[in-house]
C-alpha positions in Angstrom: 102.6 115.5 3.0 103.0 113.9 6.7 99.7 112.3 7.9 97.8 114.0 10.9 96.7 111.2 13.1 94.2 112.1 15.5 95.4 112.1 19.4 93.2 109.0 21.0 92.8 109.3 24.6 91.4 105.4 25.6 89.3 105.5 28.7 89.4 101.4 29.6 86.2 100.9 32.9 87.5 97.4 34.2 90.5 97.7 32.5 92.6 96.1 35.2 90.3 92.5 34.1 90.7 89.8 31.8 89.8 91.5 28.6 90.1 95.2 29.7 94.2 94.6 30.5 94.3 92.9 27.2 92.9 95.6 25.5 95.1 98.5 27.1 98.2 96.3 26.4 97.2 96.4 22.9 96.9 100.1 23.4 100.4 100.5 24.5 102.3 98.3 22.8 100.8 99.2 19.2 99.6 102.6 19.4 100.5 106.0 20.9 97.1 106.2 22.1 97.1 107.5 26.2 95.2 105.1 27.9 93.5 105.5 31.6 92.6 102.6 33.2 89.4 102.5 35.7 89.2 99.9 37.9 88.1 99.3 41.6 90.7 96.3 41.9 88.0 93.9 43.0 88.8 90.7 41.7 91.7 88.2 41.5 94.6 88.7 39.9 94.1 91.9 38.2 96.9 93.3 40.7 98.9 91.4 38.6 97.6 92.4 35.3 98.0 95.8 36.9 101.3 95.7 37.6 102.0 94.5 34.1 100.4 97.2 32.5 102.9 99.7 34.4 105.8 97.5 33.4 104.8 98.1 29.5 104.4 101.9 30.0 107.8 101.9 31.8 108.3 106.0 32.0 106.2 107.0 29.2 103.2 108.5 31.0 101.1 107.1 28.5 99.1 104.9 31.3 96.8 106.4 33.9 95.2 104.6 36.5 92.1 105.7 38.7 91.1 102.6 41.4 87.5 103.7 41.8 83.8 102.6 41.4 81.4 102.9 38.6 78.7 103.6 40.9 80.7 106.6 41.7 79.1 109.2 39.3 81.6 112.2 40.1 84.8 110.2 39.6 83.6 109.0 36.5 82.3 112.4 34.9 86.0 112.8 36.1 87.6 110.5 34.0 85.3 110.1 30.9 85.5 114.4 30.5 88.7 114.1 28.0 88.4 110.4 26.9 87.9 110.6 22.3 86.8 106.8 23.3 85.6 104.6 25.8 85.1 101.1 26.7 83.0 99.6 29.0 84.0 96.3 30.9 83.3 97.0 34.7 80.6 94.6 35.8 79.5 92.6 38.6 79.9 89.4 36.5 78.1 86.2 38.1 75.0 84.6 37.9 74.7 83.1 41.8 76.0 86.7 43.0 73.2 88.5 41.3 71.0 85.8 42.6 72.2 86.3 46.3 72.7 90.1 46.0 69.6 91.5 43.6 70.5 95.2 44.2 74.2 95.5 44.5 73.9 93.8 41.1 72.0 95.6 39.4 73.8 99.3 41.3 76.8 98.0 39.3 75.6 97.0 35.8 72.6 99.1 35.5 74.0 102.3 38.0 77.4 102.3 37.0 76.4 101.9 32.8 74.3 105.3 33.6 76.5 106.4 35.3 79.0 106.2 32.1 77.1 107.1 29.5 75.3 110.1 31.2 78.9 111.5 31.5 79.6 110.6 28.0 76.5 112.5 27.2 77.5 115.5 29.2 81.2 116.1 27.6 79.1 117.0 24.7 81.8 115.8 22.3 80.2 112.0 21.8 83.3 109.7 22.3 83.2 106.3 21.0 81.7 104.2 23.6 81.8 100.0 23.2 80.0 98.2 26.2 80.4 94.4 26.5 77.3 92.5 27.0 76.1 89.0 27.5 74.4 85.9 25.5 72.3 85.4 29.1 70.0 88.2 27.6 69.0 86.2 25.3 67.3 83.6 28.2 67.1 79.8 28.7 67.2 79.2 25.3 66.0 75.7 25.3 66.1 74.6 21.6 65.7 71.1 22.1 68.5 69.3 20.3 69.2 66.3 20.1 72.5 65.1 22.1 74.7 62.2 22.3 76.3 61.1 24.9 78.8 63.8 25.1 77.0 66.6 24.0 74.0 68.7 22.7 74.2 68.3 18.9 74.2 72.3 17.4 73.3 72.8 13.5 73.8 76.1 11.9 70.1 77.0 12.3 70.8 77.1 15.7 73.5 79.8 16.3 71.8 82.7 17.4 71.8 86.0 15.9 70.8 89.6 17.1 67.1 89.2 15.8 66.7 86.7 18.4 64.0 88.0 21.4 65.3 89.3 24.8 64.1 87.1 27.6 66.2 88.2 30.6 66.3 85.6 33.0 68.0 85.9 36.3 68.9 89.2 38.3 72.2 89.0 36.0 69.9 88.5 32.8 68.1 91.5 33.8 70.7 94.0 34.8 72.7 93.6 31.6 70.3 93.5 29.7 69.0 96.6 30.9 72.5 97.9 30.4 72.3 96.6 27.0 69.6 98.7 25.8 70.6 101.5 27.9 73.5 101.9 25.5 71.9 100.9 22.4 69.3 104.0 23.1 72.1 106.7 24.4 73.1 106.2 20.4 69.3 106.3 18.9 68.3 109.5 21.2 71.8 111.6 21.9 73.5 110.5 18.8 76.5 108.9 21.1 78.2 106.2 18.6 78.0 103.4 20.8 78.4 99.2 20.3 76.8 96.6 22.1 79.1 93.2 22.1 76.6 90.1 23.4 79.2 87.7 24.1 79.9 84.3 24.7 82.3 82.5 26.2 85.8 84.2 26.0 89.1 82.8 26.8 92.7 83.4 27.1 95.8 83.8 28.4 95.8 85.9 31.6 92.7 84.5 33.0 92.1 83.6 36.5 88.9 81.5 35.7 86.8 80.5 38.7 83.5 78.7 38.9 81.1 81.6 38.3 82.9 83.0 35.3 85.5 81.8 33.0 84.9 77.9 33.1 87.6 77.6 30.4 90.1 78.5 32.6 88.5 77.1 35.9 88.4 73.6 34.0 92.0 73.5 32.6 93.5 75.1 35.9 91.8 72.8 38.1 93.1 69.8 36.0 96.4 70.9 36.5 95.9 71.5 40.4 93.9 68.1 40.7 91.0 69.8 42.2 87.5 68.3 41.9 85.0 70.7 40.1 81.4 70.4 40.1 79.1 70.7 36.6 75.8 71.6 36.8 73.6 69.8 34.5 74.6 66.6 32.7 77.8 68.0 31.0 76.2 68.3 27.5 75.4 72.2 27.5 77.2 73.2 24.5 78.8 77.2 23.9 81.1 78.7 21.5 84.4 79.5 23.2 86.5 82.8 21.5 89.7 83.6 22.0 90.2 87.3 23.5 92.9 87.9 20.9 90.2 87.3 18.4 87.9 89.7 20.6 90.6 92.2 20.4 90.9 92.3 16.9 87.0 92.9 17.2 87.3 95.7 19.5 89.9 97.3 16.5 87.3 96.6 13.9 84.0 98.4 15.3 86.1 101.0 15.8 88.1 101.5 12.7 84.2 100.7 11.2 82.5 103.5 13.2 80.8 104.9 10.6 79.5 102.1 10.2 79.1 100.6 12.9 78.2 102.9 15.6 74.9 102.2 16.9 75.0 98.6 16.4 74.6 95.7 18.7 76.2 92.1 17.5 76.6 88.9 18.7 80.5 87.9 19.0 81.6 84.5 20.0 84.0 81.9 18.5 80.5 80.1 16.3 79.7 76.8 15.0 83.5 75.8 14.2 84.6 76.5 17.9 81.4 74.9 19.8 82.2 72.6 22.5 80.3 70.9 25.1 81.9 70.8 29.0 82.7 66.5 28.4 84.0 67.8 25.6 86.3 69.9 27.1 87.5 67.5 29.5 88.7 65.2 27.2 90.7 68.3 25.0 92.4 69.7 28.5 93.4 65.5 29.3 95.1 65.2 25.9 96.6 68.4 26.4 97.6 67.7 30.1 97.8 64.4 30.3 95.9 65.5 33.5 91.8 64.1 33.8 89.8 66.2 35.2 87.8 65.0 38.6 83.9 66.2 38.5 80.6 65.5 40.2 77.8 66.3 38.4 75.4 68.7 40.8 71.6 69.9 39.8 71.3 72.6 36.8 71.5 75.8 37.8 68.3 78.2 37.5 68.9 79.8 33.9 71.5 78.0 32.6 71.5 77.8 28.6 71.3 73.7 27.7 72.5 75.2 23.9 74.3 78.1 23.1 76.4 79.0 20.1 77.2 82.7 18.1 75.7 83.6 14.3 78.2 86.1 13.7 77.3 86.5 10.4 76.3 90.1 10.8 79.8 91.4 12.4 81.5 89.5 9.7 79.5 91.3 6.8 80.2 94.8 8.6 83.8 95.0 9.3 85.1 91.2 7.9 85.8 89.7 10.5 85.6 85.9 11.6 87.8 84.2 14.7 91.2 82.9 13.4 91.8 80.8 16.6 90.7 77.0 17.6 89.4 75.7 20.9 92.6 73.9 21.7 94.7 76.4 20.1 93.3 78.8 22.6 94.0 75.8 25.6 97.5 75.4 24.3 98.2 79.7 24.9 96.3 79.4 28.0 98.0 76.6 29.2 101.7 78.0 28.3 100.6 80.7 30.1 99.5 79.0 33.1 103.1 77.0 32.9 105.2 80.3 32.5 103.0 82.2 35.7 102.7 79.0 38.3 104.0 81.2 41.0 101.0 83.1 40.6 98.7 80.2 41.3 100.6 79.2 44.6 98.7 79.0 47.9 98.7 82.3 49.8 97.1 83.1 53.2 93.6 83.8 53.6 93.2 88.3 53.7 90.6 89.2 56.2 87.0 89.4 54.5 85.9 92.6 52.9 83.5 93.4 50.8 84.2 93.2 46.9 81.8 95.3 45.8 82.2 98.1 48.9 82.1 101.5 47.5 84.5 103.9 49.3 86.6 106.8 48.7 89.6 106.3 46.2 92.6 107.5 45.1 94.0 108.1 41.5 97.2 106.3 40.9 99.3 107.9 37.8 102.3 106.4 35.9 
């Protein structure tokens, strides 16, 4: 008898990002899933991932894209209303902007969250929904280790795991960890099987890293540009760094779990094994390079964790998974990939200043 797969229609918010265009490849290169991407085109280089994304669907129809705002709340209700699943990446992202801009940041990660799940509510058919959170809800942190001269000095005791308290701190802190909970109660009250990922540092190929997110791939990039970076702090914060092909294989495991999983929140990060401190890091990108890395050290910043690393002991015993990739194996696919796009990474002329974050009317872009 011929097995009856059930049709997936994949509903990707920020899916034009980082991990959101790494997802909906996956999508279309190993599934026969439709998959509609939402994404207001915001930030750099996700033109690019874009355009890739139309290359791998070629003529199938099997991608739909909608350039558009999650603040909107009638184009979303539009595109969540036949979506079997959903995932949730579209965020205003950085700590200094949520500093600078208190409201617009919490319109996007608190709005536009409400904004999803209220239109997942009203299709009345509760899709799967996965929303990708942050370690910052978890606060300052300060466990007093003690460091060398390199680094903080981590034991096992002092990964953190999901029973850790909340202590948002920040604007950023706040917002997504109001999101946070948002979601994790849409699944307690309206029975909408949703998953909370608190994440921590996640790297890759197809990153365009800059100071306020991704310091991966701002560190190595910079390296290889010979431009000086700044690090806030002394250099020995330590924090887990994950590959996003690990994170993908995540993403495929709450959802084959659902049963299981649904309803959950859990820590995912790369963990004890894959915990590196930012000296660290310079010295991995030099032997990897051959390029050393210029810094000045500047004041901490307001918030910023001296310590953190992942316990994702409760993940593992759910669906079995545990991150397959290494710190500099994850350098060496980011750095191939940086060597095989430089024309990306040329100098182009300054656009005239607009508004990232602008909401205005959009179109809907099929192919």
């Amino acid at each position: 008898m011929r097995r009856i797969v059930p049709f997936r229609s994949v509903l990707i918010f920020g899916g034009a990002g980082f991990i959101g265009s790494n997802w909906a490849q996956h999508f279309l290169a190993n599934t026969d899933a439709n998959v509609h991407v939402f994404d207001n085109l915001s930030r750099a280089g996700v033109s690019h991932n874009l355009a890739a994304l139309q290359r791998l669907a070629g003529v199938s129809n099997r991608l739909k894209v909608t350039v558009g705002d999650i603040r909107d709340a009638e184009l979303v209700q539009k595109a969540v209303h036949s979506a079997t699943e959903i995932y949730h990446f579209a965020a205003q992202v950085a700590v200094t902007t949520s500093v600078a801009d208190p409201r617009t940041d919490f319109e996007v990660n608190v709005g536009g969250t409400l904004n999803i799940l209220e239109a997942a509510r009203r299709t009345g058919r509760r899709p799967f929904l996965l929303f990708t959170s942050t370690n910052k809800v978890y606060g300052h942190l300060d466990l007093s280790t003690p460091s060398t001269c390199l680094r903080h000095v981590v034991a096992k005791s002092d990964c953190v795991r999901e029973t850790q308290p909340l202590d948002f701190y920040s604007p950023y802190g706040c917002s997504k960890g109001a999101a946070d909970q948002y979601v994790h109660d849409y699944a307690r009250i309206f029975g909408i099987p949703t998953v909370v990922f608190r994440m921590s540092c996640i790297a890759g190929p197809g990153q365009f890293g800059n100071e306020d997110q991704g310091w991966v791939a701002h560190f190595l990039y910079s390296a290889l540009q010979d431009n000086r970076i700044s690090i806030y702090g002394d250099g020995r914060q330590v924090r887990d760094v994950l590959c996003v092909e690990d994170l993908m294989r995540a993403f495929e495991g709450v959802r084959a779990y659902s049963n299981k999983t649904a309803g959950q929140v859990y820590n995912v990060g790369g963990g004890l094994e894959n915990a590196i401190s930012l000296l660290e890091l310079l010295e991995e990108i030099q032997q990897l390079t051959g390029k050393r890395l210029s810094y000045r050290l500047q004041s901490a910043r307001p918030g910023d964790q001296p310590v953190y690393v992942t316990d994702f002991s409760k993940l593992k015993t759910d669906i079995g998974w545990q991150p397959n990739i290494s710190v500099r194996g994850t350098l060496e696919s980011m750095y191939d990939w940086r060597v095989r796009n430089e024309d990306l990474f040329a100098p182009r002329p300054m656009p005239a200043r607009k508004s990232a974050l602008s909401l205005r009317p959009v179109p809907e872009v099929a192919s």
